[in-house]
ZADO-1210 file (C-alpha; in nm, 4 decimals, padded with zeros to 6 digits):
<atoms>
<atom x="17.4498" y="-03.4175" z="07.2563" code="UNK" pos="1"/>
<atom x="17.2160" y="-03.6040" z="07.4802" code="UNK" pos="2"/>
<atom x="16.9671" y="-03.3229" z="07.5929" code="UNK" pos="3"/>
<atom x="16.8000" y="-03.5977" z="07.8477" code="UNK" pos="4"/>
<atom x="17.0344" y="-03.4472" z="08.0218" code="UNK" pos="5"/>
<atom x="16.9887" y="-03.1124" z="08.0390" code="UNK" pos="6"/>
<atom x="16.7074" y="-02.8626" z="08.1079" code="UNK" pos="7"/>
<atom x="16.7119" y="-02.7585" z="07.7578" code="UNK" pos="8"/>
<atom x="16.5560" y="-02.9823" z="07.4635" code="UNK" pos="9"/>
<atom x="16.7337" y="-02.9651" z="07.0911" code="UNK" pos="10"/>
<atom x="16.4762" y="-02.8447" z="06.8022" code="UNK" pos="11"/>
<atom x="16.5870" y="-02.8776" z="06.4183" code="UNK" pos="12"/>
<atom x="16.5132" y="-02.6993" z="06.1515" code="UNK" pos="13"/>
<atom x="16.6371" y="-02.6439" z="05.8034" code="UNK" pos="14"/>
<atom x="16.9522" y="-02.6877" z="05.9334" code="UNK" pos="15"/>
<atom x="16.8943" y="-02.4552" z="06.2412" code="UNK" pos="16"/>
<atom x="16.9650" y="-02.5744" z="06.5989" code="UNK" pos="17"/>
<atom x="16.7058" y="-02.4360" z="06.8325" code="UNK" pos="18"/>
<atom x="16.7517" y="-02.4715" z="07.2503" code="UNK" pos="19"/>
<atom x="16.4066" y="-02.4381" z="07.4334" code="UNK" pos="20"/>
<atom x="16.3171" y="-02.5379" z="07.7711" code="UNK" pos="21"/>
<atom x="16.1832" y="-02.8866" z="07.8873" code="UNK" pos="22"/>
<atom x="15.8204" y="-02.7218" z="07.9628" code="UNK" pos="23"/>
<atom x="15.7282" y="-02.5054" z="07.7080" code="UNK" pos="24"/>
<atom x="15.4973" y="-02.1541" z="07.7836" code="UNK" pos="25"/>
<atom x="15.2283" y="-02.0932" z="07.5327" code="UNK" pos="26"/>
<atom x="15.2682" y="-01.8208" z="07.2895" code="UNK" pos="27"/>
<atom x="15.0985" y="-01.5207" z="07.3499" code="UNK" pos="28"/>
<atom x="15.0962" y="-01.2735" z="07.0009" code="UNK" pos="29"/>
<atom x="14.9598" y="-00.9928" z="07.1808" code="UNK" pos="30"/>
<atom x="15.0980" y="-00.7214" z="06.9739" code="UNK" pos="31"/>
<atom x="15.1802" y="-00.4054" z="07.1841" code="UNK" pos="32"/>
<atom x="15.3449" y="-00.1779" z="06.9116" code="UNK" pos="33"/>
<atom x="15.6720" y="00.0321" z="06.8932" code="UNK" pos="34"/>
<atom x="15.6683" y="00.4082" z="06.9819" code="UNK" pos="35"/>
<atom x="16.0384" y="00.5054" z="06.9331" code="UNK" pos="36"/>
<atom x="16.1888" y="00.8089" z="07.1260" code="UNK" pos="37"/>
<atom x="16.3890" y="01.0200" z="06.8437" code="UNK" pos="38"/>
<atom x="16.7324" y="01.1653" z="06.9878" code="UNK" pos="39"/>
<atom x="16.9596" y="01.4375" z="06.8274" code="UNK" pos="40"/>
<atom x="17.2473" y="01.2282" z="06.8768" code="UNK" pos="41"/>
<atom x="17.4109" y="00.8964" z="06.9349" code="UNK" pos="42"/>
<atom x="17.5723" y="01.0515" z="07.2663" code="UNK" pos="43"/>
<atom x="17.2066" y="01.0801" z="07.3705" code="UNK" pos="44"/>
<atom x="17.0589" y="00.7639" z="07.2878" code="UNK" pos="45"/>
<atom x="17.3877" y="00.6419" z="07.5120" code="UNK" pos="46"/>
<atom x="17.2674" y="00.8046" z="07.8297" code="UNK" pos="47"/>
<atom x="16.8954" y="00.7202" z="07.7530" code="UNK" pos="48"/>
<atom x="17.0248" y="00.3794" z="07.7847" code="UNK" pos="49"/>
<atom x="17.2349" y="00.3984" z="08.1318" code="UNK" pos="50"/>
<atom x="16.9686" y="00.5896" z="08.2136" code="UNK" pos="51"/>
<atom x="16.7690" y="00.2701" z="08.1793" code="UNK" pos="52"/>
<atom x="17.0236" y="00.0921" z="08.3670" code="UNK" pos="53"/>
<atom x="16.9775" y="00.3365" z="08.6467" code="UNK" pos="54"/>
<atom x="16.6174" y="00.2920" z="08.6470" code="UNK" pos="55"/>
<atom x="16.5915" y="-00.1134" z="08.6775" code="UNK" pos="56"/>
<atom x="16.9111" y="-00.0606" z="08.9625" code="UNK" pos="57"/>
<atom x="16.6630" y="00.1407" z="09.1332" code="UNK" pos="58"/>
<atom x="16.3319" y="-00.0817" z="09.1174" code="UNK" pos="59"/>
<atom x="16.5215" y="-00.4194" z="09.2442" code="UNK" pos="60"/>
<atom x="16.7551" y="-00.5379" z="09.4921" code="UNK" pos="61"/>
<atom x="17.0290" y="-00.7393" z="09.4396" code="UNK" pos="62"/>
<atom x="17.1909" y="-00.8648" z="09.0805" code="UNK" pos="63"/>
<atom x="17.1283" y="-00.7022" z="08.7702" code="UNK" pos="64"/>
<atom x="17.1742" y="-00.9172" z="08.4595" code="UNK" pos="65"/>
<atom x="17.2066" y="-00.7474" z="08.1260" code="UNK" pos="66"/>
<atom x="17.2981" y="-00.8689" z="07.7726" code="UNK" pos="67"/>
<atom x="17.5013" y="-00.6516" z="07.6087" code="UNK" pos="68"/>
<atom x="17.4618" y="-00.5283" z="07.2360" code="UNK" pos="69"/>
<atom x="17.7505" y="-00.5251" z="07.0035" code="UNK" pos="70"/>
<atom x="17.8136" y="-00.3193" z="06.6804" code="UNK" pos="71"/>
<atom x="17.7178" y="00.0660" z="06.6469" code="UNK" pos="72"/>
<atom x="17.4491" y="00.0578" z="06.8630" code="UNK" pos="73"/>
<atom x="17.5627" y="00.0791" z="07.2121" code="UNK" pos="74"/>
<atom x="17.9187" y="00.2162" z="07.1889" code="UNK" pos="75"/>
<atom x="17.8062" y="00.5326" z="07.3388" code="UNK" pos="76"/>
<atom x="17.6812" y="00.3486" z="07.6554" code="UNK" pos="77"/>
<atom x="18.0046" y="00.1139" z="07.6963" code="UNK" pos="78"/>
<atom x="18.1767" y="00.4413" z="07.6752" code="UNK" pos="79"/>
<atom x="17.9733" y="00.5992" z="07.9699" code="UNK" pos="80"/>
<atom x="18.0310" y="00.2340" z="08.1329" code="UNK" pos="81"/>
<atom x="18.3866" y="00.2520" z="08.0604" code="UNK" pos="82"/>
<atom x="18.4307" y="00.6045" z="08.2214" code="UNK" pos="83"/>
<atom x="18.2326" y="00.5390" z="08.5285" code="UNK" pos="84"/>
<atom x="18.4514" y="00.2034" z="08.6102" code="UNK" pos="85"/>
<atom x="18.7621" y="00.4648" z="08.6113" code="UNK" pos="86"/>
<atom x="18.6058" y="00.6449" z="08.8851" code="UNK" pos="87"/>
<atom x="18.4760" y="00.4994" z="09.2217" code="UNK" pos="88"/>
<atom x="18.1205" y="00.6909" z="09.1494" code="UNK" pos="89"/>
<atom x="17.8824" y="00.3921" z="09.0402" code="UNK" pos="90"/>
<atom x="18.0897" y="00.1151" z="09.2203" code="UNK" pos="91"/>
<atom x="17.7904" y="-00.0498" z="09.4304" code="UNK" pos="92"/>
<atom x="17.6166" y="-00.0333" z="09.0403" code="UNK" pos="93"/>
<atom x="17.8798" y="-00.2219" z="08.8795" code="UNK" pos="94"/>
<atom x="17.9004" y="-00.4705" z="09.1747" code="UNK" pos="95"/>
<atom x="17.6104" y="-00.5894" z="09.0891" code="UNK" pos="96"/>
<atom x="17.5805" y="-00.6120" z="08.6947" code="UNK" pos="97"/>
<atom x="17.5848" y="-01.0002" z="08.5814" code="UNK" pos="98"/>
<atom x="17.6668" y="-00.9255" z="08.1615" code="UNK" pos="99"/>
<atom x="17.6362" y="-01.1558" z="07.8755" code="UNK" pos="100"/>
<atom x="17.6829" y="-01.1516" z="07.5324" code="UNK" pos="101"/>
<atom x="17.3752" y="-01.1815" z="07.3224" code="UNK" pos="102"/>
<atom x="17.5098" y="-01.3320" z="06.9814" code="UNK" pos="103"/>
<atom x="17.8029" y="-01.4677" z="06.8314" code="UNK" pos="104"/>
<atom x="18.0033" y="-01.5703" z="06.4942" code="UNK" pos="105"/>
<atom x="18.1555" y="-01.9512" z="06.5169" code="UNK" pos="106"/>
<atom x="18.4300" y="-02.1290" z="06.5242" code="UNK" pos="107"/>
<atom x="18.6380" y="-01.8631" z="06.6196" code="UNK" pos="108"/>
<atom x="18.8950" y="-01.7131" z="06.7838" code="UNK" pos="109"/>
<atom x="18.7902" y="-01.5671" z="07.1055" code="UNK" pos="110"/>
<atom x="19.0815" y="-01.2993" z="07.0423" code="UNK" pos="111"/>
<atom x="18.9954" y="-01.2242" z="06.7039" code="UNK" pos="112"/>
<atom x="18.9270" y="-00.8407" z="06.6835" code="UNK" pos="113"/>
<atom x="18.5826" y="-00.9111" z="06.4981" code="UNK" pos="114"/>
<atom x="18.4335" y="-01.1008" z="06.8011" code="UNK" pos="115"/>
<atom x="18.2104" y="-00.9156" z="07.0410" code="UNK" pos="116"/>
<atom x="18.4041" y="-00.9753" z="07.3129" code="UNK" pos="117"/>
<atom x="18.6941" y="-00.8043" z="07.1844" code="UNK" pos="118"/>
<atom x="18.5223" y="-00.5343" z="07.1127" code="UNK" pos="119"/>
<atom x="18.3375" y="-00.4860" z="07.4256" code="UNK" pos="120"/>
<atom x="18.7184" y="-00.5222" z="07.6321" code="UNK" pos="121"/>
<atom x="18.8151" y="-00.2256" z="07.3768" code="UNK" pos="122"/>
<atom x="18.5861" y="00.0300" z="07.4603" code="UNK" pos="123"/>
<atom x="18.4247" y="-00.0793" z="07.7964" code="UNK" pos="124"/>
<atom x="18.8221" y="-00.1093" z="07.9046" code="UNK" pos="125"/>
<atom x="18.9275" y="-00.3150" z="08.2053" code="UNK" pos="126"/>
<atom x="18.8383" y="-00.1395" z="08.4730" code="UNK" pos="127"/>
<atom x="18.4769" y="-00.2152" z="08.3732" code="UNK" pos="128"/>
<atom x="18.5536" y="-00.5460" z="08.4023" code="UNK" pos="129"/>
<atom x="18.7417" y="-00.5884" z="08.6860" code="UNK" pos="130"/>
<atom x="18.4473" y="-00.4118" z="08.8954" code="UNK" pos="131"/>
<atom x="18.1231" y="-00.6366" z="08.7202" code="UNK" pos="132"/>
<atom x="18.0002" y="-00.9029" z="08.9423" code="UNK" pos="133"/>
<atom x="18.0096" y="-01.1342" z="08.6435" code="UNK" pos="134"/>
<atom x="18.0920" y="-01.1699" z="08.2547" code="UNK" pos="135"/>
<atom x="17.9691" y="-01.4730" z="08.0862" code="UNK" pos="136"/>
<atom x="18.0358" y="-01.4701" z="07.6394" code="UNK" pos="137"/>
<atom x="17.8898" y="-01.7088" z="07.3980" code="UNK" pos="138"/>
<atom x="18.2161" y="-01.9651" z="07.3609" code="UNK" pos="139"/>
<atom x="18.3210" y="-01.9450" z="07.0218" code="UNK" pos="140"/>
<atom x="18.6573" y="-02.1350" z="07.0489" code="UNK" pos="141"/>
<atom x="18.4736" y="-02.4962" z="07.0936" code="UNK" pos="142"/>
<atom x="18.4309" y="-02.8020" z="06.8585" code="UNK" pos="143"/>
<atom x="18.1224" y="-02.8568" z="07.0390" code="UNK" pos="144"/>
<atom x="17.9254" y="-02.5589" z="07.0119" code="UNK" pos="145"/>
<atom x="17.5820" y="-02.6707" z="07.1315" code="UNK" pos="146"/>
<atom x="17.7331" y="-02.8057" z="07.4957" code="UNK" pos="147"/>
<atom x="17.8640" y="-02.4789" z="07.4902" code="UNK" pos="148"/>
<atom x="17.5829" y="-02.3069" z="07.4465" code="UNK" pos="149"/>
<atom x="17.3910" y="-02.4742" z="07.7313" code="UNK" pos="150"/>
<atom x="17.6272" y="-02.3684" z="07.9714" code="UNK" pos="151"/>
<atom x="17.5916" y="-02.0661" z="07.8743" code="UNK" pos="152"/>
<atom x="17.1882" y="-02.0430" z="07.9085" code="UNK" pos="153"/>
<atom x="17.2448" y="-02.2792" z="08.1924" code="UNK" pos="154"/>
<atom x="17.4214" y="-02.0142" z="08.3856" code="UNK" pos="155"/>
<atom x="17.1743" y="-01.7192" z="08.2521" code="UNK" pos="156"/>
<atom x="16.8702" y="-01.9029" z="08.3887" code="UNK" pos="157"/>
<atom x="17.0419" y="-01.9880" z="08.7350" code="UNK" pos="158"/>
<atom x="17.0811" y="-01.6417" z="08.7663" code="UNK" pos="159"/>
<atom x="16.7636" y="-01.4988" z="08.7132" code="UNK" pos="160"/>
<atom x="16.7294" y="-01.4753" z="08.2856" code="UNK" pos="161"/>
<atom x="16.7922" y="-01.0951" z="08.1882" code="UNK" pos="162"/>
<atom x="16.6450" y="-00.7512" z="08.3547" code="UNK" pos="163"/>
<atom x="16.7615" y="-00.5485" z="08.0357" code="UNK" pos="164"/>
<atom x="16.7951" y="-00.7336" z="07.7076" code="UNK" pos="165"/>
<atom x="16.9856" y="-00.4281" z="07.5394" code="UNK" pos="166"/>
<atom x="16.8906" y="-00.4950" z="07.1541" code="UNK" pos="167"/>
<atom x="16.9267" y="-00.3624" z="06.8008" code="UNK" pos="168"/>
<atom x="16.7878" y="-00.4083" z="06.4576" code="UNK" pos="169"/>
<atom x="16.9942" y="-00.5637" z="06.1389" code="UNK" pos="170"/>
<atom x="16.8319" y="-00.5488" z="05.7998" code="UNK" pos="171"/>
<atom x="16.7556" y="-00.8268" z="05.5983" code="UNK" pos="172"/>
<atom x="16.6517" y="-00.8718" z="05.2119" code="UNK" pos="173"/>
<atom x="16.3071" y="-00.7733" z="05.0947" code="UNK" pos="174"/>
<atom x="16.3134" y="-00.5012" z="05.4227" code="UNK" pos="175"/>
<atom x="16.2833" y="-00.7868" z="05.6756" code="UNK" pos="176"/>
<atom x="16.4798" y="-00.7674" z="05.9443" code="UNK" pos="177"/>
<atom x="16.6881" y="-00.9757" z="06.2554" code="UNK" pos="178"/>
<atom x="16.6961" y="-00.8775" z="06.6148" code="UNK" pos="179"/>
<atom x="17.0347" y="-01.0601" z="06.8013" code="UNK" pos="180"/>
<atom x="17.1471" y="-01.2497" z="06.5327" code="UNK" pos="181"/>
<atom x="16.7680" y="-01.4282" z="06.4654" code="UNK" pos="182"/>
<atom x="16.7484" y="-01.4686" z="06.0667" code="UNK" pos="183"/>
<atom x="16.4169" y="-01.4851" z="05.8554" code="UNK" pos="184"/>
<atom x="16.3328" y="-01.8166" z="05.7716" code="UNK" pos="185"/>
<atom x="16.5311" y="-01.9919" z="06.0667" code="UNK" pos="186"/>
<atom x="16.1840" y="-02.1282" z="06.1774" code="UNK" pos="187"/>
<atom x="16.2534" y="-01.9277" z="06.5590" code="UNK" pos="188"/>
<atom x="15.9466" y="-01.9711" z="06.7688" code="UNK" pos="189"/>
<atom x="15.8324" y="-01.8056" z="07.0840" code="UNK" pos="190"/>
<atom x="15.9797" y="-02.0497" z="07.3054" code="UNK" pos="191"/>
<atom x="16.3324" y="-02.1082" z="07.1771" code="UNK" pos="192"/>
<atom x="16.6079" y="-01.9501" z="07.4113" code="UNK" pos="193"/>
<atom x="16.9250" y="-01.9974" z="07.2011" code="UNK" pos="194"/>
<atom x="16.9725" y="-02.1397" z="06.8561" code="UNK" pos="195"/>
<atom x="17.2862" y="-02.2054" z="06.6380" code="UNK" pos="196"/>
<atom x="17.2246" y="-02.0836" z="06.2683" code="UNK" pos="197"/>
<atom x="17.4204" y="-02.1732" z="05.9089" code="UNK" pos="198"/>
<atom x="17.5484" y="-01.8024" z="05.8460" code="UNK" pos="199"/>
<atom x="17.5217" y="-01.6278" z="05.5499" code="UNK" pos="200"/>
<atom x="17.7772" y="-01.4053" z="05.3454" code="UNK" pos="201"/>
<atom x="17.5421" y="-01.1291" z="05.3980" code="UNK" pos="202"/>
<atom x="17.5673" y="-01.1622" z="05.7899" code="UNK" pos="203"/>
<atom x="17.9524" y="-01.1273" z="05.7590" code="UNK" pos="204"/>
<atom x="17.9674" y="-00.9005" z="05.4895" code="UNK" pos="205"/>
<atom x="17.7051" y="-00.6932" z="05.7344" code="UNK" pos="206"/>
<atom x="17.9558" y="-00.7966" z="06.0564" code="UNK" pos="207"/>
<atom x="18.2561" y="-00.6800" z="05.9271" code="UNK" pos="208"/>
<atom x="18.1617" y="-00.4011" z="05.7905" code="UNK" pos="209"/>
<atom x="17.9670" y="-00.2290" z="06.1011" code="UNK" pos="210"/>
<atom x="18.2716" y="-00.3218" z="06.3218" code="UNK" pos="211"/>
<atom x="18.5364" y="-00.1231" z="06.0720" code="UNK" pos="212"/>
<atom x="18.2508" y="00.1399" z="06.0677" code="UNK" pos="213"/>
<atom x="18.2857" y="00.0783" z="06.4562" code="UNK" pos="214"/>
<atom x="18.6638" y="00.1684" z="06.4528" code="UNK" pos="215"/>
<atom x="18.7909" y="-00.1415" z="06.5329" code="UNK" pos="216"/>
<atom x="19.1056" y="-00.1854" z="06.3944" code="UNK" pos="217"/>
<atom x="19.0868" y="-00.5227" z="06.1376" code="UNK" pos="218"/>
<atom x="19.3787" y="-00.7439" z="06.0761" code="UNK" pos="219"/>
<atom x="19.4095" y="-00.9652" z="05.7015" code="UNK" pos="220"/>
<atom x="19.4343" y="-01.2461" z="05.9403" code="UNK" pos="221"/>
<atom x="19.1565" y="-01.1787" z="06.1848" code="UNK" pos="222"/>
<atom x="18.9080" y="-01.1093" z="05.9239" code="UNK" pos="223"/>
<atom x="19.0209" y="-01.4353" z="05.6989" code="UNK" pos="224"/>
<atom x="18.9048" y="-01.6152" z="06.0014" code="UNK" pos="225"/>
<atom x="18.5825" y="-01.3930" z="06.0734" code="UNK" pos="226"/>
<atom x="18.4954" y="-01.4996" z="05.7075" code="UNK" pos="227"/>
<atom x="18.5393" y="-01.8771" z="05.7494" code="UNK" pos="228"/>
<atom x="18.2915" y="-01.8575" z="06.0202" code="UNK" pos="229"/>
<atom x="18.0219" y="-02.1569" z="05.9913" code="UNK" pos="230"/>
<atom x="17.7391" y="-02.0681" z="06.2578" code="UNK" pos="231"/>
<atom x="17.5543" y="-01.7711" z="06.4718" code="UNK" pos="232"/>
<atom x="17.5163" y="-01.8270" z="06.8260" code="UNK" pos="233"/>
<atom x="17.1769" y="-01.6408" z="06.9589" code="UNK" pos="234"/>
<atom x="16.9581" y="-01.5991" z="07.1628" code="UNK" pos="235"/>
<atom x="16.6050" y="-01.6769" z="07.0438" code="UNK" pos="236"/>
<atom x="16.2792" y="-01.5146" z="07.1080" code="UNK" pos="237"/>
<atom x="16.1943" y="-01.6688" z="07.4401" code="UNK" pos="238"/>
<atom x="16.5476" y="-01.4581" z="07.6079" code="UNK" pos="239"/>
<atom x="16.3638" y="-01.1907" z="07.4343" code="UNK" pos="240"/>
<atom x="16.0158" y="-01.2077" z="07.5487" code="UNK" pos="241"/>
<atom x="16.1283" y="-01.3348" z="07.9209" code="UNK" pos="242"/>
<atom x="16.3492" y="-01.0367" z="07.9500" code="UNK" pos="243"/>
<atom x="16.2000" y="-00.7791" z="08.2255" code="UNK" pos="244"/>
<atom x="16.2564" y="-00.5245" z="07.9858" code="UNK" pos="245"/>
<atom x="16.3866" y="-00.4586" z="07.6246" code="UNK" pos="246"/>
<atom x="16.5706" y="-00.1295" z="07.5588" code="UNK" pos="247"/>
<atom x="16.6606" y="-00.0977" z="07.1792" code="UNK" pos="248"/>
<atom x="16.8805" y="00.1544" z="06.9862" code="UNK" pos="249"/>
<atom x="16.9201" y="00.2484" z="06.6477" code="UNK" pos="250"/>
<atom x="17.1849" y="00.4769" z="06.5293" code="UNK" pos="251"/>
<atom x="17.3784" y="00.3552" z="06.2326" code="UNK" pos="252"/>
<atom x="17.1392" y="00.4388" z="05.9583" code="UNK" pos="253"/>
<atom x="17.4098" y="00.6678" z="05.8355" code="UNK" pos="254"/>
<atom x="17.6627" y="00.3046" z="05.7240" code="UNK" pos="255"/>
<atom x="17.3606" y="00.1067" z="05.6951" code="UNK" pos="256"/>
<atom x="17.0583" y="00.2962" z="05.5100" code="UNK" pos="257"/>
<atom x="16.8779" y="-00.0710" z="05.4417" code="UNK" pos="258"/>
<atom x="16.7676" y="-00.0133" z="05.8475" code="UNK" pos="259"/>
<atom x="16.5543" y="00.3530" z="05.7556" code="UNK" pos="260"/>
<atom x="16.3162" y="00.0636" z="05.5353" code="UNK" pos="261"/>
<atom x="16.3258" y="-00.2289" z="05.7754" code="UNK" pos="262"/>
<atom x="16.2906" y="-00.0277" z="06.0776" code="UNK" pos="263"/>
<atom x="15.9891" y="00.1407" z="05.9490" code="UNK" pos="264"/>
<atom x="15.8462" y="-00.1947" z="05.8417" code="UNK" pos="265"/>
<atom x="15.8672" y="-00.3105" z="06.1901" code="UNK" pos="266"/>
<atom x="15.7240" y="00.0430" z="06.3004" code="UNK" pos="267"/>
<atom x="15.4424" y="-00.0286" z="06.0831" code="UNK" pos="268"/>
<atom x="15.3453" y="-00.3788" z="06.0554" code="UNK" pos="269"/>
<atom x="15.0696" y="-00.5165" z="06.2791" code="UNK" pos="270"/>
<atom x="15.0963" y="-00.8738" z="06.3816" code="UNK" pos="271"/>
<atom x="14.7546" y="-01.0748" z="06.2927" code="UNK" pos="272"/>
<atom x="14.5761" y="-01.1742" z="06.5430" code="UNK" pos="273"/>
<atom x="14.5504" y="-01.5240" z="06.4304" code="UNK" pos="274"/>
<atom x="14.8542" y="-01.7379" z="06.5815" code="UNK" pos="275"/>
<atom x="14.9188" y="-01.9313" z="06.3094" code="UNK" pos="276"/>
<atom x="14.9351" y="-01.6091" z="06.0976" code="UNK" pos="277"/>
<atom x="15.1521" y="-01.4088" z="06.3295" code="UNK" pos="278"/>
<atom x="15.3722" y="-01.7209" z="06.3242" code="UNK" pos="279"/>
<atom x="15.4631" y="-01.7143" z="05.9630" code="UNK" pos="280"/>
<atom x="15.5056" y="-01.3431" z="05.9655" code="UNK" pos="281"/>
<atom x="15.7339" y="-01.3921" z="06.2464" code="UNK" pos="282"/>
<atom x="15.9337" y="-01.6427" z="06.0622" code="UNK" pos="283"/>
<atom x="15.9583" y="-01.3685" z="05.7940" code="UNK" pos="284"/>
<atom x="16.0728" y="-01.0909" z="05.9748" code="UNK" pos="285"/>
<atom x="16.1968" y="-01.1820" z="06.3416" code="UNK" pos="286"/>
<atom x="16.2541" y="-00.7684" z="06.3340" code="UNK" pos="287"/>
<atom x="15.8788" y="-00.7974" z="06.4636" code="UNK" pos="288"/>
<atom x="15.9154" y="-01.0063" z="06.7796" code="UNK" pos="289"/>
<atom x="16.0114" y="-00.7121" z="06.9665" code="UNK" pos="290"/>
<atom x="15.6572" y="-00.5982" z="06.8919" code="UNK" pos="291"/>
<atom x="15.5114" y="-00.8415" z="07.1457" code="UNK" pos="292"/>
<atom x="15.7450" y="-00.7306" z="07.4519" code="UNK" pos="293"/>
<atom x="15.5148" y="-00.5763" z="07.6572" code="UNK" pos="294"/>
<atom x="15.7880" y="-00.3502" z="07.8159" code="UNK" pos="295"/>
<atom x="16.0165" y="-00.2139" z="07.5226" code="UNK" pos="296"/>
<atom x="16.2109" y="00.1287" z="07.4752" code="UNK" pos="297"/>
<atom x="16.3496" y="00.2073" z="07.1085" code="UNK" pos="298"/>
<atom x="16.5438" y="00.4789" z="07.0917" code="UNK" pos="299"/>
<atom x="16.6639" y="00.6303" z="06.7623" code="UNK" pos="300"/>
<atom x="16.8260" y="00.8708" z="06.5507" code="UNK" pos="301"/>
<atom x="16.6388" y="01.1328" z="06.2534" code="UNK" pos="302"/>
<atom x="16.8756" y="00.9632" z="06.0059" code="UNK" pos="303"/>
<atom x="16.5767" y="00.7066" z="06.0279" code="UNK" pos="304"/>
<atom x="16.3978" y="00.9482" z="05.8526" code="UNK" pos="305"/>
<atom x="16.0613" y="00.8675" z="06.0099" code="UNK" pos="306"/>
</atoms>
């Protein structure tokens, strides 16, 4: 790939691809906390999210641009989503909702049952779709991932970047933690958009295991090719950061009790206040980066047990 010829500029590391922009913006570690909101229920946290949505469709004009969050943690909102496409009640809304994927497992099939989009189609259902201004997924089908990718971030910046990044929280060994699919150690920096990461069995092991939890319905085939996936496509901490607003949710500590540590590590650990510190710590635990969003909602269940 010849990124002359692009906005974007390719970064290496350890094996990592990283996307950032041509002019870079300097990194700011102003750390502004986490105070979650605790709900009783994951039906709850759902409409504290539309809720959310409602909110930034009321503050601006024109196109909303969202990325949506896969897995446990928003399947209460798609569902709300899902039911208000069937009715004619939130029409002008969903005219104006631009939605892209945040993350992605690759090379595979864009029909496999374990991708994201898949599972959005399932339980948003086509009505949903059929009334968005725009759907734009991370291409996962492609022998050339990267040019892929760049049209992808290409068509995310044209429009705007994101008003909600709608985000969740993975665990990690030794309590760290990922937010989109941004692992400790893959050297992600404040001003990377995208990057393209060497998976891990741990990722798909984690993967395949929230979608069953999910209730998607797994095919032997579908999940022999979800398990000879090579990369992660995600957004980096710049789409983060640049987002207007960050709305995260946390509900599956029930299938995945590793999150009731990391999350509280993220609760709890300050960011130093040297750069080159905060940096490393960063690097670490990318759970943390959502600490320096100046505008961020994390909504939760008790089962975090905080």
């Amino acid at each position: 790939m010849n990124s002359n010829n692009t906005q974007f500029i390719q970064n290496k590391d350890n094996n990592t691809i990283w996307l950032s922009h041509i002019k870079k913006t300097e990194f700011n570690s102003n750390d502004f906390g986490i105070i979650p909101t605790v709900f009783n229920s994951e039906a709850e946290v759902g409409l504290a999210m539309l809720n959310e949505l409602y909110l930034t469709a009321k503050s601006k004009e024109g196109d909303i641009n969202i990325a949506l969050l896969g897995g446990r943690g928003a399947q209460e909102l798609h569902r709300l989503l899902g039911e208000l496409a069937k009715t004619t009640q939130q029409d002008e809304l969903l005219a104006r909702l631009n939605v892209f994927t945040q993350d992605a497992l690759a090379p595979m099939g864009m029909n496999n049952s374990l991708s994201f989009v898949r599972d959005f189609e399932r339980i948003l259902g086509d009505a949903f779709f059929k009334k968005i201004k725009s759907f734009t997924p991370m291409r996962t089908d492609t022998n050339d991932l990267e040019s892929s990718l760049i049209e992808y971030l290409t068509q995310l910046e044209k429009l705007g970047g994101l008003d909600i990044f709608f985000i969740g929280h993975g665990p990690e060994e030794n309590q760290a933690s990922h937010l989109a699919y941004i692992k400790p150690f893959s050297g992600a920096q404040s001003h990377h958009v995208a990057g393209i990461i060497p998976i891990s069995s741990s990722i798909l092991e984690h993967h395949i295991s929230k979608f069953k939890a999910g209730g998607s319905l797994v095919n032997e085939s579908d999940e022999k090719e979800c398990r000879s996936a090579e990369y992660i496509l995600t957004l980096g901490p710049a789409a983060i950061l640049q987002a207007k607003k960050v709305v995260q949710s946390v509900v599956d500590a029930d299938t995945a009790p590793a999150k009731i540590q990391t999350y509280a590590k993220v609760l709890h650990t300050q960011l130093s206040s040297n750069k080159e510190e905060a940096v490393l710590q960063l690097n670490a635990n990318p759970g943390l980066w959502i600490r320096l969003h100046p505008n961020t909602k994390s909504f939760i269940l008790p089962n975090l047990s905080l």
